[in-house]
N, C-alpha and C positions, 0 to 999 in steps of 0.2 A: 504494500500500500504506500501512496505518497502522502501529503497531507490531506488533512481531515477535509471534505468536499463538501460543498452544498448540501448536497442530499443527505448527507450524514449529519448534517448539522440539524436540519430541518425533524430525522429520525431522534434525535438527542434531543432535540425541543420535544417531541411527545412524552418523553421523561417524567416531565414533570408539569403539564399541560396542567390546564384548570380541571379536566374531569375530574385529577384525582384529590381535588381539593376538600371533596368532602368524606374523603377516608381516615380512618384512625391510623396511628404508625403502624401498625400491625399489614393490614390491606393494603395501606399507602406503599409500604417495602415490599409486600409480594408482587403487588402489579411492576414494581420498577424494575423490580428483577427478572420478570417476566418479558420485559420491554429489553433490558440489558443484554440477557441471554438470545433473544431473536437480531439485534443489535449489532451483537459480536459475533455471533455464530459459535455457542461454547454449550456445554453441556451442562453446565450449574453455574451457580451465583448467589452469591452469600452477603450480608451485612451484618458485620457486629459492629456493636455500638459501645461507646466507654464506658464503663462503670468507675466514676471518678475517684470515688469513695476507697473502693476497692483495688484502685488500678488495676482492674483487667475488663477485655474485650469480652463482651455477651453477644454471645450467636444470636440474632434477634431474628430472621426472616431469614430461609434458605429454599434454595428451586432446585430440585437435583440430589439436592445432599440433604433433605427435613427433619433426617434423625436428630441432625445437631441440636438443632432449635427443640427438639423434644425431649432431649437429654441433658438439655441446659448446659451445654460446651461453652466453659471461660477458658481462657488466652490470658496471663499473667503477660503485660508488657515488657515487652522486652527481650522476652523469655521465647525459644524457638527459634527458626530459622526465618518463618513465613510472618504470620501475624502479629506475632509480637514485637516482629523486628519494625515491621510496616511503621506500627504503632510508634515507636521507640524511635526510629531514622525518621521518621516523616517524610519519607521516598519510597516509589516504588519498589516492587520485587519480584522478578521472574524467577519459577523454578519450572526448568526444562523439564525435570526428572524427577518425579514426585520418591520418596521415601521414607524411613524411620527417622534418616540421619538430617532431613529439612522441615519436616512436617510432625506435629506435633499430637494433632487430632487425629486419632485411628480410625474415625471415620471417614476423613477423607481418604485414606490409603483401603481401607475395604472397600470404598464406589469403586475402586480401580482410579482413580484420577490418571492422570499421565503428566500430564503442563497446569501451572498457577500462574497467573497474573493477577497481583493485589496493587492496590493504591491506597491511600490513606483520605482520610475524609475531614476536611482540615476549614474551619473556620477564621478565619482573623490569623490564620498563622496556629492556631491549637487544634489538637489531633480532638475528634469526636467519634473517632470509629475508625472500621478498615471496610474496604468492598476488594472480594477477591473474585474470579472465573476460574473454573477449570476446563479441562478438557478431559475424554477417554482412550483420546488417539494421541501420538507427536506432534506438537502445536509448538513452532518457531514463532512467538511473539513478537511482535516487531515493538518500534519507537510509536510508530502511528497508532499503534494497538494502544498502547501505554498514554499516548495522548488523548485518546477518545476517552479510555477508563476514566481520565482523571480528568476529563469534563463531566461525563456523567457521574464522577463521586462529589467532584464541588457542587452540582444540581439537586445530588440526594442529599450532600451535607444541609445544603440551607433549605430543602426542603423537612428535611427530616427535625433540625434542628427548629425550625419555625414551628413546625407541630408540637414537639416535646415541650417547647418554652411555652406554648399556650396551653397545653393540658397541665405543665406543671403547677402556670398560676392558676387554673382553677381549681385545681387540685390543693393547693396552698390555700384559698380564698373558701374551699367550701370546710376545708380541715380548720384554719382557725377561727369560724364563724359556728360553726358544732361544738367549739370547746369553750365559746363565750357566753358567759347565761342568757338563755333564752328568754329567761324572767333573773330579776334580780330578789332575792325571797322577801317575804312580806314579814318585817315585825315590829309587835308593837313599841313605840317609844322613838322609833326609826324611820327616817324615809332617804329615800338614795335614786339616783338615777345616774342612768350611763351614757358616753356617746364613744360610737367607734366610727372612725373614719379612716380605709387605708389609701394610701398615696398614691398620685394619679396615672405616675410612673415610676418606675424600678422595681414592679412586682409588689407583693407580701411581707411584711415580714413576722417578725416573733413578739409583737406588743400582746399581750393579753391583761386582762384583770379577769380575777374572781370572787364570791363572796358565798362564802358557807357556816352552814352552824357544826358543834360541834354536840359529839353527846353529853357533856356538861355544861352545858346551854353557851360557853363563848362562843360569840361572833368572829370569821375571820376572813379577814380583807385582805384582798393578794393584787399586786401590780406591777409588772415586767415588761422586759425587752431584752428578745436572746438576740446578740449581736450574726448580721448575719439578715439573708434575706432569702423570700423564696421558698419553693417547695422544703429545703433542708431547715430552715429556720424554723417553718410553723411546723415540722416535725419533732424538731427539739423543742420548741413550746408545749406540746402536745403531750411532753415526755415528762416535762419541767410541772405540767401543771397535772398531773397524773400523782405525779410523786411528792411534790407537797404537801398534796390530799391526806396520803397516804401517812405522811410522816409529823403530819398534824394532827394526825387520831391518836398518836403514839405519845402525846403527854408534851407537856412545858409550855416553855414563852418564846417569843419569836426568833430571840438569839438560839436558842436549841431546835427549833423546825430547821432555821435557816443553818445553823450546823450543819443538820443531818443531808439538807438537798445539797451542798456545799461536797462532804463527802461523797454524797451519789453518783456530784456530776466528775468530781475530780477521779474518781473509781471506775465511770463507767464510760465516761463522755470527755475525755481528759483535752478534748480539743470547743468544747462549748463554755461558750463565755453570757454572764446574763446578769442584769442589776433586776433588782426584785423589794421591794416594803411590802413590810407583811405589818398589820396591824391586826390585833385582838382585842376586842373588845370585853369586859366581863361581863355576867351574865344582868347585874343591875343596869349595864350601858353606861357608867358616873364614868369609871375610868377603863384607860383605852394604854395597851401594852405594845411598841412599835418598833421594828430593827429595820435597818436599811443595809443592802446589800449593794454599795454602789449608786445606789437610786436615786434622784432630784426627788428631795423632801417634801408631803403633802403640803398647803396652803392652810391656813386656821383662820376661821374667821367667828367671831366672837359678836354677840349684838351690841347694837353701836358700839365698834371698835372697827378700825382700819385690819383687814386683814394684811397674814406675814406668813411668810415660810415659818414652819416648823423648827426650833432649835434643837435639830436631831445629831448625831455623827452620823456618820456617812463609810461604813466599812465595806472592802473590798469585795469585789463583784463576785458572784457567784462561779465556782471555777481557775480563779486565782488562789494559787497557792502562795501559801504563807503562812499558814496555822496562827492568824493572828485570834485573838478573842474577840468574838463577836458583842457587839453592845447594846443595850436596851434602854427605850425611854418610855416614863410613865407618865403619862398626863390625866388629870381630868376633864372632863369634857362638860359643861354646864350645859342645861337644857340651852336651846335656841342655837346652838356653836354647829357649827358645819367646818366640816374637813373636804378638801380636794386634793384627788390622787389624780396622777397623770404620768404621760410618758414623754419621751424629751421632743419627739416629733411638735407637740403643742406648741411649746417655747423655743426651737430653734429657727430659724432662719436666715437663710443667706444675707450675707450683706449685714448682719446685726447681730449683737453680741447678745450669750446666751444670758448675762444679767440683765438687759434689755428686756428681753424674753420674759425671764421670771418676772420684774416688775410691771409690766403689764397685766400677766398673770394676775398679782396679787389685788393691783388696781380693779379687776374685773369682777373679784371675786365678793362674794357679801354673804350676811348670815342669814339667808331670804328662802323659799321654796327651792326646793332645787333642782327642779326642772326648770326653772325661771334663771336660777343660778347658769347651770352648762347652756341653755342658747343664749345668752347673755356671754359667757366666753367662749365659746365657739365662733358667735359673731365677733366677737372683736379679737380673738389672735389668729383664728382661720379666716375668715369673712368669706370674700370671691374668689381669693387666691387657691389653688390646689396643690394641699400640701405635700411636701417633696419627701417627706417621710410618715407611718402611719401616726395615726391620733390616738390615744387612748385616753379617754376622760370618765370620772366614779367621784361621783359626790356625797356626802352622806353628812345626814344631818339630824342631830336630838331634839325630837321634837318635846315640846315644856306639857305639862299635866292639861292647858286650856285647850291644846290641838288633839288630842289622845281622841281619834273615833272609835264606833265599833271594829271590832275585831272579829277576824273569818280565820276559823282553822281548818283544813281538811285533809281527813289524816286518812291512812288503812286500816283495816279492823284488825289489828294485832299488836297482840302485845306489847312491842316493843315502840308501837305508837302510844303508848302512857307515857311514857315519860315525857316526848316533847311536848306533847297537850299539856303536863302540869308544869313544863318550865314558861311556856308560851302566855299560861293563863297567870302564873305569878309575876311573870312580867308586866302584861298588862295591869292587874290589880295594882301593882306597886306605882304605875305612872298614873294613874288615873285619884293617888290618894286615901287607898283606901285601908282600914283600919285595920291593925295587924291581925285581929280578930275575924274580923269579917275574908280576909286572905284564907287564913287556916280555914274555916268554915267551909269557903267556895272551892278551894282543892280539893277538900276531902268529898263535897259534893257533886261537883261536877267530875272526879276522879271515878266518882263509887257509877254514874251516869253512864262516860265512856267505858269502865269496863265491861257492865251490864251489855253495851252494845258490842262490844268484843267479843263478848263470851256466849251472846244469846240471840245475838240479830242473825247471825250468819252460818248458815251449812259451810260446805270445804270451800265451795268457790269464791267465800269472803264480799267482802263489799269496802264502803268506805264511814268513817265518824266524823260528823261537821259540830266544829265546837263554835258556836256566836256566844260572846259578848258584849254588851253596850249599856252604857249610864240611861238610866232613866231617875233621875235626883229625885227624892234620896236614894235610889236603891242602886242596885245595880241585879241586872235580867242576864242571866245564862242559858241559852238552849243547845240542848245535846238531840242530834239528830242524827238517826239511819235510815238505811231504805230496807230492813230484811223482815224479818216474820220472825217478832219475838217466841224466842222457845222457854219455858218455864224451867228456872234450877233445879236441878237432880242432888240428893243426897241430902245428908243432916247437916244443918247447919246454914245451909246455904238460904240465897233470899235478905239477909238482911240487912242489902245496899240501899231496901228505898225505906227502912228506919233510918240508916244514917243520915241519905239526904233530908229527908225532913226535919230532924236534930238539929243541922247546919243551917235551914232553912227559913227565912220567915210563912215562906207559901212556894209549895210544890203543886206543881199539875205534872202527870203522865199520860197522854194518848196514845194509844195503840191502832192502827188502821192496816187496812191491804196496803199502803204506799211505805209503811216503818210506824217507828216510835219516836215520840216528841218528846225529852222532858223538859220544863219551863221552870225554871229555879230562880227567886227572886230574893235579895238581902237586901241588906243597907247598908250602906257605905260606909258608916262608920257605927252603929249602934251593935249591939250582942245580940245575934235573935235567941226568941225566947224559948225557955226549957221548960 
């Protein structure tokens, strides 16, 4: 052959045509290879693609040779005479004479192969893969052969490569939007809202916040940025916020969670870097336990007072070794004070310094609603502009005894839904001022209520317990409801949940219908009922 001619050029454009624009990589690489091999006139044709992580080649699409791909054949770069080397020189490679001592996969040497031609599949100058041909007969490859391969591997590179980066970000996009509360939880004393926003270019990355209870009724508020962007970033977020979970069930204060994910990552993930504030709340909500991992400091803002950053330390990022001792700050939070957690995308900006940034921030900030709070800063450090890194914004704010409305629980009928009903309901009592008396009372009765439904609304397939309450001054009204068909207690003894509640009570009603059981428990907010 002499150089590459028209015609062949024209054949090399349907390579990569618009038809195959609507195929997955998977489709998208068999047809081209289907195209390759009618092309060149060869009897297989193969692409592996980089595993960067890994440094080696994965057989991804093969015509001729399909064991490979179904046997998941990797290629260490570097390593071998054919593919690894491709991989490793970033130049072609002919092998006249297929064998043991050039060829690496024994699959290719049982097709029978005889000739390989590989090229390298190279964006911007970096290797993204290998495309190699074979042949079954003696095939003298020429220069022209070699020049065509490596137009149609530049075509499959940025074809392939175009595909990959956009199923990555959605693949990133739909993974850390499953990992961010759907709902932020509902409790009394507390209101919070969120805003995410990712950035309008450079992909995804690892910003998250979360907010969970624990089984000893603390709150815990979590706020990150795994350095790093992209499908690998919100993977390690994914990991990061997995295992804080996890090692927040396991006991302590924020400097020992942040320990323990500290160790995790340095153990398991020795190349992941991530600043992180974890704050815990205690279960009265007065005071609030917080370590920083690297992190820019929440904002406080206090009623009629100027909000200010947090006077926190600021210990090294998650990942960084140095076995320093992590540190803890204790503050109290006074009804009406609001806190603001964020990530640095909010406050940086080209052109302007990242103190710039915070003081604005604090400028924005007030001890207001705060939903009113975040579009309030949102409009003024994001506004029209589309920011060049993600947002993450989490507001949270104690609301005082005059804002406390009714309260909705809705639990599972089991067991082990007792307990957060009687931390949920003592919370509420406690903000709303009500008498230490009248607290104990309404535990033990609306306690003795939801068991009643736990243990007597439901066959095996269970159902759900909605705990209401809400001020009606003086008293205060609890309703314990299910949807099942109360069953009457078996054994001695049993039955004498609705003596207690009435004890506790000033006035008990129970209904019983086809739709569940109602009980309607009414006290006084601060008087004894009577005995």
């Amino acid at each position: 052959m002499s150089d590459v001619d028209d015609s062949q050029l024209r054949r090399i454009e349907s390579v990569t045509d618009a038809a195959l624009a609507h195929l997955d990589i998977e489709d998208l690489l068999g047809e081209l290879l289907d195209r390759v091999r009618e092309l060149l006139e060869v009897d297989t044709a193969a692409v592996l693609l980089l595993d960067s992580s890994a440094q080696q080649l994965v057989v991804t699409a093969a015509r001729g040779i399909e064991a490979a791909v179904r046997q998941g054949v990797r290629v260490p770069v570097g390593k071998g005479f054919f593919a690894g080397r491709i991989a490793a020189e970033k130049q072609p490679v002919i092998i006249e004479k297929v064998d043991h001592t050039n060829v690496l996969n024994p699959i290719l040497r049982e097709r029978g192969l005889y000739s390989l031609l590989g090229v390298p599949l190279l964006i911007s100058g970096t290797v993204t893969g290998v495309l190699h041909v074979g042949t079954l007969t003696p095939r003298r490859f020429t220069d022209n052969d070699v020049r065509l391969l490596q137009i149609v591997a530049d075509r499959v590179a940025f074809a392939t490569q175009s595909r990959r980066a956009e199923i990555e970000r959605t693949a990133a996009t739909v993974l850390q939007r499953s990992l961010l509360p759907a709902q932020l939880p509902v409790m009394s004393g507390l209101e919070m809202a969120a805003r995410y926003v990712p950035a309008e270019h450079g992909g995804v990355g690892g910003d998250w916040y979360d907010v969970f209870t624990l089984p000893s009724g603390w709150l815990c508020i979590v706020i990150g940025d795994v350095v790093g962007r992209g499908l690998i970033a919100a993977d390690v977020m994914g990991r990061l916020h997995s295992a804080l979970r996890a090692y927040a069930l396991l006991g302590g204060d924020p400097t020992e969670v942040l320990g323990r994910l500290d160790q995790h990552v340095q153990h398991f993930d020795p190349e992941t870097m991530a600043t992180v504030v974890l704050a815990m709340f205690e279960p009265s909500l007065e005071r609030l336990h917080l370590s920083s991992a690297g992190h820019p400091p929440p904002v406080l803002a206090l009623p009629d007072h100027p909000a200010a950053l947090l006077d926190m330390p600021s210990d090294p990022p998650i990942g960084v070794r140095g076995g320093l001792r992590r540190r803890a700050t204790t503050i109290t939070l006074p009804p009406g004070a609001l806190l603001c957690f964020y990530t640095d995308g909010l406050v940086e900006r080209r052109g302007s310094s990242l103190d710039a940034g915070l003081e604005r921030l604090c400028a924005s900030v007030m001890a207001d609603p705060v939903d009113s709070v975040c579009a309030k800063v949102m409009a003024q450090l994001v506004g029209h502009d589309p920011p060049g890194d993600d947002v993450a914004l989490l507001a949270v704010r104690r609301q005082d005894s005059g804002e406390i409305g009714p309260f909705d629980l809705v639990k599972p009928a089991l067991p082990w839904s007792l307990r957060d009903i009687r931390l949920e309901v003592r919370r509420w009592l406690s903000m709303v001022g009500a008498a230490p008396r009248t607290v104990a009372d309404l535990l033990i009765a609306v306690g003795e209520a939801s068991t009643n439904a736990v243990e007597h609304a439901y066959g095996p397939d269970g159902g759900t317990v909605t705990v209401h309450m809400e001020l009606q001054p003086p008293n205060v009204l609890a309703t314990v409801r299910d949807t099942g068909r109360w069953r009457p207690p078996h054994g001695v003894g049993r039955g004498r949940g609705i003596l207690f509640m009435r004890n506790c009570s000033d006035d008990l009603r129970i209904d019983h219908g086809q739709s569940g059981t109602t009980v309607v428990i009414r006290r006084h907010l601060t008087e004894q009922a009577p005995r």
